[in-house]
NUTI-640484 format. One record per atom (N, C-alpha, C): x negated, y, z negated; residue number from 1. Coordinates in pm, whole numbers, plus 50000, padded with zeros to 5 digits. Each point is the difference from the previous one (the first is absolute). Example, Ala and Ser with C-alpha at 12.3 -4.5 7.8 and 13.67 -1.06 7.14 Angstrom:
# residues 2
> c1;c2;c3;resi
> 48681;49431;49220;1
> 50089;50119;50000;1
> 49910;50120;50000;1
> 50035;50105;50072;2
> 49918;50119;49994;2
> 50077;50109;49927;2
***
This chain:
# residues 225
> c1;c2;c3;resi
> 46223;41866;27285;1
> 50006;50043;49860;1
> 50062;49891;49911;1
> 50100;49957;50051;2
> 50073;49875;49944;2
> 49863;49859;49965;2
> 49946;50010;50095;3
> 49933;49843;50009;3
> 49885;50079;49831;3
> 49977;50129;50034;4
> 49875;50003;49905;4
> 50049;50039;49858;4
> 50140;50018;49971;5
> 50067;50031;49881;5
> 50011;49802;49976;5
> 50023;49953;50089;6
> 50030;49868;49941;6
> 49870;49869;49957;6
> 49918;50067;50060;7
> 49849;49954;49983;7
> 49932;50044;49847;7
> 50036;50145;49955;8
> 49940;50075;49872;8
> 50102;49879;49948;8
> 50155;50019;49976;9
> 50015;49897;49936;9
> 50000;49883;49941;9
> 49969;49925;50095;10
> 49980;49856;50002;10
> 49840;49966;49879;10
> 49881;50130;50037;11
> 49871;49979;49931;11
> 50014;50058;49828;11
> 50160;50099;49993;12
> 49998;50017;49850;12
> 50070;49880;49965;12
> 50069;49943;50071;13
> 50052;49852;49891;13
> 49889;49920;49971;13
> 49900;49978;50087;14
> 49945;49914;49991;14
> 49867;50016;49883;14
> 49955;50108;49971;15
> 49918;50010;49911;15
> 50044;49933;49890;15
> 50122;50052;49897;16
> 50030;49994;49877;16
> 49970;49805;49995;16
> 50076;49921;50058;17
> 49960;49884;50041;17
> 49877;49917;49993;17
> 49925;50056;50087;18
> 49821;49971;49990;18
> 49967;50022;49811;18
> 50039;50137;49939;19
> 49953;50045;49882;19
> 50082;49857;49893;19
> 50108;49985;49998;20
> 50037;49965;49881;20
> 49993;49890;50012;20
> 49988;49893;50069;21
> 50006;49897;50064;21
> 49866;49923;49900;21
> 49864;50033;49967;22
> 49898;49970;49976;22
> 50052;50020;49842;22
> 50074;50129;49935;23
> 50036;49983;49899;23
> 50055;49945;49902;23
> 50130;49921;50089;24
> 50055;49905;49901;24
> 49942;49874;50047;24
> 49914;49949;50045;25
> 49931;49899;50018;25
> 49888;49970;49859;25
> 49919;50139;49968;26
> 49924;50012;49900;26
> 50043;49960;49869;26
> 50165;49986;49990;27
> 50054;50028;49877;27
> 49997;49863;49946;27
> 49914;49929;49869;28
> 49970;49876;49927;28
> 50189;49962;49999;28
> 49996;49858;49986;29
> 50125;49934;49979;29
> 49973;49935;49883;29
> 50136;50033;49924;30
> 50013;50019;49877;30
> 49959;49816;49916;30
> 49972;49983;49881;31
> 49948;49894;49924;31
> 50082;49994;49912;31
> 50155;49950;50024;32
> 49969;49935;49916;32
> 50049;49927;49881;32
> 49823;49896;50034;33
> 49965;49903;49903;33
> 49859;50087;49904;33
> 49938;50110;50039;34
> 49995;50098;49949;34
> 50031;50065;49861;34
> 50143;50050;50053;35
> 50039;50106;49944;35
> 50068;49878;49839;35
> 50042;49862;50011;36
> 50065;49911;49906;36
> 49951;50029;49905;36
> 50031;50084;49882;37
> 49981;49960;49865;37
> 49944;49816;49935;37
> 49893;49969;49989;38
> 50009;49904;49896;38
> 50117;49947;49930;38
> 50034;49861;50012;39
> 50116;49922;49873;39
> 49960;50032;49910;39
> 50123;50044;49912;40
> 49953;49992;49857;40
> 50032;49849;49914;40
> 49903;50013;49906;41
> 50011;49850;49936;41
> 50131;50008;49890;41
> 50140;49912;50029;42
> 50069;50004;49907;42
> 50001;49852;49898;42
> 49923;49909;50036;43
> 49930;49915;49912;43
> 50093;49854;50076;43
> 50068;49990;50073;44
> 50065;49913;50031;44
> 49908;49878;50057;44
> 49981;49878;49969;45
> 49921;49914;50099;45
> 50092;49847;49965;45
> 49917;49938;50118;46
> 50100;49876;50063;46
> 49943;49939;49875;46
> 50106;49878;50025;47
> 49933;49881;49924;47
> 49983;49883;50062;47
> 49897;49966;49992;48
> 49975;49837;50049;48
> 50081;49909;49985;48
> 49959;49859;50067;49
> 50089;49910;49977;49
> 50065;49935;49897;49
> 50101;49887;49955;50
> 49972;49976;49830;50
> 49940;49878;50007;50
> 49970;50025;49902;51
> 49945;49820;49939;51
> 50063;49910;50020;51
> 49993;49918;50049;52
> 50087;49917;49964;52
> 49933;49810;49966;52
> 50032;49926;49932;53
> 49924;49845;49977;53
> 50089;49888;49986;53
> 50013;49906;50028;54
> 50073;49871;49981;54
> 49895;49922;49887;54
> 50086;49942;49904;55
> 49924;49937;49888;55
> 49989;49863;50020;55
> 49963;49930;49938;56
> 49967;49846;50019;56
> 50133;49908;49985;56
> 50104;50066;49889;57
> 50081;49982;49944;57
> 50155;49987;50094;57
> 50003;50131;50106;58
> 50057;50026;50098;58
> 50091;50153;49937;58
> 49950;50077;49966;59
> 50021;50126;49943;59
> 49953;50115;50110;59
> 50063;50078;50024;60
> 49951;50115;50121;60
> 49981;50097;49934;60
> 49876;50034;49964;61
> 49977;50182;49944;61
> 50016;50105;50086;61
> 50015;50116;49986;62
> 50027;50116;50069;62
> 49958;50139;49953;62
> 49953;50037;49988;63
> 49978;50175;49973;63
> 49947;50105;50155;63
> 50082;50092;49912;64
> 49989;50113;50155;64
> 50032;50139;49942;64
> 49991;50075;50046;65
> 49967;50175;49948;65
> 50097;50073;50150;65
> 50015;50102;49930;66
> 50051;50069;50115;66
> 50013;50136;49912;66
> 50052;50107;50074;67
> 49997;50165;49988;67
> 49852;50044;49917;67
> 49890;49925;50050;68
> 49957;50113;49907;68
> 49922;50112;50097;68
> 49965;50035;49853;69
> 49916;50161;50019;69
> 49851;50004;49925;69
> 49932;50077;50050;70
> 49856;50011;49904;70
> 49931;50100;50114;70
> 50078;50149;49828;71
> 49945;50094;50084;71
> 49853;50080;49896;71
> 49829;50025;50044;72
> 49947;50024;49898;72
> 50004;50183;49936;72
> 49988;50030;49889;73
> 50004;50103;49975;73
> 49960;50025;49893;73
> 49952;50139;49966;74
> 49880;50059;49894;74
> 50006;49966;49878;74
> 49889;49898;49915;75
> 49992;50014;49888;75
> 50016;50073;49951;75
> 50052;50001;49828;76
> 50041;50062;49909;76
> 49841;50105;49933;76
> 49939;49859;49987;77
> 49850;50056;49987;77
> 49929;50103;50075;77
> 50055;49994;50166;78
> 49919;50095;50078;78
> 49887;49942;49997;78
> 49908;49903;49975;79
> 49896;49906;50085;79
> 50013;49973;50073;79
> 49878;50011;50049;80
> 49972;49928;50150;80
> 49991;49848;49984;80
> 49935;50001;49938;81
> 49973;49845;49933;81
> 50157;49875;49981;81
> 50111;50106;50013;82
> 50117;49934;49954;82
> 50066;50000;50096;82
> 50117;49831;50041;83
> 50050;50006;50094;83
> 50158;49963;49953;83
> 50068;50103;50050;84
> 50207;49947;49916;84
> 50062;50028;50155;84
> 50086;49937;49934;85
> 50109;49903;50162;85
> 50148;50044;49928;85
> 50096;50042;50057;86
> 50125;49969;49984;86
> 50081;49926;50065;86
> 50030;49823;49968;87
> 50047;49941;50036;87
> 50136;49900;50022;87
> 50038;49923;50083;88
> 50151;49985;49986;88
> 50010;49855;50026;88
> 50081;49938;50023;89
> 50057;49897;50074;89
> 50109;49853;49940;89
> 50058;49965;50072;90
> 50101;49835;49961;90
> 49909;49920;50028;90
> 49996;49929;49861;91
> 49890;49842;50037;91
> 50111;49872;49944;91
> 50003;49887;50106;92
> 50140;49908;49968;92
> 49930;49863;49989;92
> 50026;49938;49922;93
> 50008;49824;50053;93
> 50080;49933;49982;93
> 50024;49860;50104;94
> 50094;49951;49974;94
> 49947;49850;50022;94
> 50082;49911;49923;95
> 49927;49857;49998;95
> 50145;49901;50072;95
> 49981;49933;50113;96
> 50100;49947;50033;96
> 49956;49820;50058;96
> 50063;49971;50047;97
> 49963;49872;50068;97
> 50080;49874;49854;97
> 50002;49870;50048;98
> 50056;49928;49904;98
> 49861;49897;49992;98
> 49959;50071;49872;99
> 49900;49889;49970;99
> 50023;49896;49874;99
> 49915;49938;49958;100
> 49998;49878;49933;100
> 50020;50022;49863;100
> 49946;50115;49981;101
> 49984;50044;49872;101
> 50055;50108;49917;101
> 50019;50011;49924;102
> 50136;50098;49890;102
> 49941;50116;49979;102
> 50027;50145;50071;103
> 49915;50135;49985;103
> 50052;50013;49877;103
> 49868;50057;49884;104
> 50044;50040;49883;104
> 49945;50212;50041;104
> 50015;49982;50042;105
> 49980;50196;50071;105
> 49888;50044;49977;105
> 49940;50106;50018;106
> 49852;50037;50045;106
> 50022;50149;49953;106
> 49886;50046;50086;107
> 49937;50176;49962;107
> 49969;50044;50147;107
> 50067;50123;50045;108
> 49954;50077;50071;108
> 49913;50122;49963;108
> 49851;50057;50059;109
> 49959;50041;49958;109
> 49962;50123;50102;109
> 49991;50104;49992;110
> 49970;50095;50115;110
> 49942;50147;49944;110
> 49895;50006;50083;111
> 49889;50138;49972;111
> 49940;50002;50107;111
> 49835;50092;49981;112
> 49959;50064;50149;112
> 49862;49979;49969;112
> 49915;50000;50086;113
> 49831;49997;50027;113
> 49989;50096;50025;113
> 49896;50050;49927;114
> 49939;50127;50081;114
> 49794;49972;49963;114
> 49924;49967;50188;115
> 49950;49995;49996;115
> 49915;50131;50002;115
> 49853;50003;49933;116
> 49855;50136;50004;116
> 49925;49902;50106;116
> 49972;50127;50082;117
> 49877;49974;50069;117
> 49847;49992;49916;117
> 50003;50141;49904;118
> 49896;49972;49908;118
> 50047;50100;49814;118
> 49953;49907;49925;119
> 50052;50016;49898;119
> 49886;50045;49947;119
> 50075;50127;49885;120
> 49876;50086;49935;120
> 49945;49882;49844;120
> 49913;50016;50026;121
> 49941;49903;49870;121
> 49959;50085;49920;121
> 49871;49972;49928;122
> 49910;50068;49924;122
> 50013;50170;49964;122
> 49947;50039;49981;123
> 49984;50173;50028;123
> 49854;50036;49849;123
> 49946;50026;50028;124
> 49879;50021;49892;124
> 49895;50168;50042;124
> 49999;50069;49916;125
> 49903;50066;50016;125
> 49838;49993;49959;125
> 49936;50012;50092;126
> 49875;49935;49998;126
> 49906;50168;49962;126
> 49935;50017;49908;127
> 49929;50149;49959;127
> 49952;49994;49874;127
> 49993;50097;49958;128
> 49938;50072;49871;128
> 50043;50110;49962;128
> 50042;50050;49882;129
> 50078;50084;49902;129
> 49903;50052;49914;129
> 49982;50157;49963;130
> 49942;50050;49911;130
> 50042;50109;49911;130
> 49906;50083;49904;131
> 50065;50135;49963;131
> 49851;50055;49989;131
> 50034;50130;50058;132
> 49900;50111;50026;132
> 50053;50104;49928;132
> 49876;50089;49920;133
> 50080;50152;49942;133
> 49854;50097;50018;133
> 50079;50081;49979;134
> 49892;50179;50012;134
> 50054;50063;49907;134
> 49844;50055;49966;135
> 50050;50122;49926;135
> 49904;50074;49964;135
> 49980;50072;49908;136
> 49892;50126;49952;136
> 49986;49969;49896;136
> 49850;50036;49977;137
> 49900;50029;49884;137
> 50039;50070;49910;137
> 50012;50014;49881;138
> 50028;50050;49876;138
> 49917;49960;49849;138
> 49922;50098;50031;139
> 49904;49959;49832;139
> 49973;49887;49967;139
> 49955;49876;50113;140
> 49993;49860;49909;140
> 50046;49932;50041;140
> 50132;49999;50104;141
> 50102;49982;50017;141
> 50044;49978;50136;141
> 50123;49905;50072;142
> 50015;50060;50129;142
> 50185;49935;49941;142
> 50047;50143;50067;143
> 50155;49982;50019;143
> 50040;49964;50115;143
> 50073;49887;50012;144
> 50037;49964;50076;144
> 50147;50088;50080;144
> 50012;50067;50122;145
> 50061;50063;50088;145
> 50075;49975;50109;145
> 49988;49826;50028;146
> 50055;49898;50126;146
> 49991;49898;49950;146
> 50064;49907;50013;147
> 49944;49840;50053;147
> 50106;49976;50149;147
> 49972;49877;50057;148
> 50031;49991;50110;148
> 49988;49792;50031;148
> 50100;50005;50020;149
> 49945;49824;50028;149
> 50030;49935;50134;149
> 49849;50008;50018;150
> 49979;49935;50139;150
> 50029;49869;50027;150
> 50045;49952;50138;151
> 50041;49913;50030;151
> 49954;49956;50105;151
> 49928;49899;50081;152
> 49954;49978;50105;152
> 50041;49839;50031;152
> 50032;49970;50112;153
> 50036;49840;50068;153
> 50042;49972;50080;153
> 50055;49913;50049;154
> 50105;50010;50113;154
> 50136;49909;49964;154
> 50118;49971;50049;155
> 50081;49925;49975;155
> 50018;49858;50077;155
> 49963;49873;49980;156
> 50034;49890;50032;156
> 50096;49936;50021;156
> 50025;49934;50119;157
> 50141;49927;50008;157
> 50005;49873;50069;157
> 50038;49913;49913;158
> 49969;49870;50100;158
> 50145;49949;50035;158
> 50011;50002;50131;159
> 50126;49924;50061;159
> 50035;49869;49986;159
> 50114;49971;49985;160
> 50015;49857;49998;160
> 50037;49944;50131;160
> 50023;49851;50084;161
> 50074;49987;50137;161
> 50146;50034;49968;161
> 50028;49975;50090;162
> 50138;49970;50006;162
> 50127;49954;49917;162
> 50097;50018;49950;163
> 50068;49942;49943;163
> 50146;49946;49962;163
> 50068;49935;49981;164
> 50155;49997;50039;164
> 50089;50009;49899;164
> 50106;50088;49946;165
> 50045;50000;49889;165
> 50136;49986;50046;165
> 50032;49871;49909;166
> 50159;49956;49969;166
> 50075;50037;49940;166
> 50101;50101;50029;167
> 50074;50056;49887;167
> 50162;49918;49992;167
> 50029;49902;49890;168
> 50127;49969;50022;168
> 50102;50098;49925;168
> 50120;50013;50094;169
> 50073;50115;49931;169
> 50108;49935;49912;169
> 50084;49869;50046;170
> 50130;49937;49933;170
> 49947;49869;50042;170
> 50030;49904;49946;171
> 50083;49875;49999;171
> 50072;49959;49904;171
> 50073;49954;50098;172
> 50160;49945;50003;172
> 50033;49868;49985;172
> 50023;49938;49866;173
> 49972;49889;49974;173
> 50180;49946;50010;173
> 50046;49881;50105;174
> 50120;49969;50014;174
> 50030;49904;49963;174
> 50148;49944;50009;175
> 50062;49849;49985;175
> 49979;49942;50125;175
> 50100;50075;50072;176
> 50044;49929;50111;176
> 49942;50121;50169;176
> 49983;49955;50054;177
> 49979;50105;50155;177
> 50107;50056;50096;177
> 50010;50066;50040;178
> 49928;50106;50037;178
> 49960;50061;49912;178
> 49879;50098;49981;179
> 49967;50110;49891;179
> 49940;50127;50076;179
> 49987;50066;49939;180
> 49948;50168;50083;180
> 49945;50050;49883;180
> 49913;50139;50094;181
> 49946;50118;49908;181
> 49983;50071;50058;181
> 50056;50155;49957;182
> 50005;50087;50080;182
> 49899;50133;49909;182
> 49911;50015;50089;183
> 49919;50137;49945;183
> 50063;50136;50097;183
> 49999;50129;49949;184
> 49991;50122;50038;184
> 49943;50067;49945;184
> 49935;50061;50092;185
> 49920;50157;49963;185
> 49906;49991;49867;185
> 49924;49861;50009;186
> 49925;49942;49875;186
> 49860;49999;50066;186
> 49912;50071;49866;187
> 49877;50091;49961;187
> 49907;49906;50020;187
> 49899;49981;50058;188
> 49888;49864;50027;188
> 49881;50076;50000;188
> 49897;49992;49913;189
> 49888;50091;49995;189
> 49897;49887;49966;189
> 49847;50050;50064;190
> 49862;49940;49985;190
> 49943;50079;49960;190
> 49856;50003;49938;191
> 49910;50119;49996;191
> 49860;49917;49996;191
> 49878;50112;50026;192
> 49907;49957;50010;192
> 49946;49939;50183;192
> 50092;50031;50082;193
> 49990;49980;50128;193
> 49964;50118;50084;193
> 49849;50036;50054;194
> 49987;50057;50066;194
> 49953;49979;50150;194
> 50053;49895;50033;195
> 50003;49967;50082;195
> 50107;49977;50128;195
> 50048;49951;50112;196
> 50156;50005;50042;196
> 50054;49904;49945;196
> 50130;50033;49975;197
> 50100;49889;49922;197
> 50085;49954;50098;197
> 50047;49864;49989;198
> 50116;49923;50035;198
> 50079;50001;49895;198
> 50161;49952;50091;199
> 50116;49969;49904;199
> 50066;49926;50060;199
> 50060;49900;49918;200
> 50076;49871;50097;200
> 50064;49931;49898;200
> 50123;50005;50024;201
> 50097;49939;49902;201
> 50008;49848;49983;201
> 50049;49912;49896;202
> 49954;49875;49968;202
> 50159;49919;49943;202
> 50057;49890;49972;203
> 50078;49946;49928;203
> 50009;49855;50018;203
> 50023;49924;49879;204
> 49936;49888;50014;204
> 50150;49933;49947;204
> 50041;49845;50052;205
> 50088;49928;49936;205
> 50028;49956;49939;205
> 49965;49901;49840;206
> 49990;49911;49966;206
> 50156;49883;49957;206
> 50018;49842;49999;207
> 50066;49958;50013;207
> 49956;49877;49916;207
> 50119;50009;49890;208
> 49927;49891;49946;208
> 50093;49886;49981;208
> 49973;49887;49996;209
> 50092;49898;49938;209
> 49962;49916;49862;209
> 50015;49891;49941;210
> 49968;49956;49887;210
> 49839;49949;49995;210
> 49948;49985;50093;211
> 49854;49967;50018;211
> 49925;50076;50130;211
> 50036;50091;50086;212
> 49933;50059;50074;212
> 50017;50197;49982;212
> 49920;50030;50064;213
> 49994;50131;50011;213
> 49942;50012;50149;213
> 50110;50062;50098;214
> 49966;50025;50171;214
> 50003;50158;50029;214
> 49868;50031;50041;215
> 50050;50165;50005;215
> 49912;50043;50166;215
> 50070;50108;50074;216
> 49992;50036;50095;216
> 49985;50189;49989;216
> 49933;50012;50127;217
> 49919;50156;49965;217
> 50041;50088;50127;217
> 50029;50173;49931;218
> 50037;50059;50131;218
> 49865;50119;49978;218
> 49965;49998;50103;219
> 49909;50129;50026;219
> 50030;50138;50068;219
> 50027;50064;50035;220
> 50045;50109;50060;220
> 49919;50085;50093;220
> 50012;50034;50098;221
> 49927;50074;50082;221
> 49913;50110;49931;221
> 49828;49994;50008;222
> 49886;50072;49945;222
> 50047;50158;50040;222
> 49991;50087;49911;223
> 50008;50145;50045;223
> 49882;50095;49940;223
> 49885;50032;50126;224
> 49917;50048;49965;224
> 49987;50150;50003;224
> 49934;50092;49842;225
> 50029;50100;50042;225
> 49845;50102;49980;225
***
């Protein structure tokens, strides 16, 4: 009796085992790269290298950018056609080295590109316009009861290519160097672009002495949106 009480036992443990065993095997392992919300865009982007040039003279130009931002967001207009940026950043130059010649000081200048893939041109309606009326007979007579003015055509639009618009925001015309310019949270708008836009920040050096003018260029990393 013993051996067969211990035999029933042994076959109820063993079922539950066999059963669940296949179950948590079935169960998907979790994702995740999945489940990650999307970054949101807070407008922050790097900046490229700076400019930098040695003059003939022995003058070292310098310009360079740093903190900015360029984040895009909804025209005022609500066009599609229209593209606005809220943008930021420090644009610096500095002129060093001991050259030959007597700096009488220069202009720093700094703004943003914003390239169209395709630009709205033209716009023309191509048709014909009329006036139509009805009405009833009267002794001689017809009174008029409607008119109505028809319109038939279609609307035309001729695209233009591509195009690049320079917007300068400050320059900063100095004595002596170092010089800076600092933008925040400043409004940069295109229109007429229905196409994808670029944006890429720009600032340029200039350095002058009693007979030359030496200027050097910063470009900023393209941000396409």
């Amino acid at each position: 009796m013993n051996r067969y009480a211990l035999a029933a036992a042994t076959a109820c443990i063993a079922i539950p085992l066999i059963v669940t065993s296949p179950i948590a095997l079935a169960e998907p392992p979790a994702d995740p790269v999945g489940d990650a919300a999307p970054p949101v865009d807070t407008g922050v982007v790097a900046s490229a290298p700076p400019g930098v040039v040695t003059t003939p003279d022995g003058w070292t130009l310098t310009v360079v950018a740093g903190n900015e931002t360029q984040l895009p967001i909804a025209p005022l207009t609500t066009a599609v056609s229209s593209r606005e940026y809220l943008v930021g950043g420090t644009f610096g130059g500095t002129v060093t080295g001991n050259g030959t010649t007597t700096l009488a000081g220069g202009v720093l200048e700094a703004g943003y590109q914003i390239g169209c893939g395709i630009e709205l041109g033209q716009v023309r309606l191509i048709g014909q316009a009329g006036i139509s009326t009805s009405g009833s007979s009267i002794t001689g007579g017809i009174v008029p009861t409607g008119v109505t003015f028809p319109i038939s055509g279609t609307i035309e639009i001729h695209a233009k290519p591509g195009t690049v618009t320079q917007i300068a925001v400050d320059k900063k015309t100095f004595k002596t160097a170092p010089v800076r310019v600092t933008l925040k949270d400043t409004h940069v708008k295109v229109d007429g672009c229905v196409g994808q836009s670029f944006l890429r920040s720009y600032a340029t050096l200039t350095s002058s002495t009693t007979d030359t003018d030496d200027i050097v260029a910063y470009y900023g990393v393209t941000k396409s949106v």
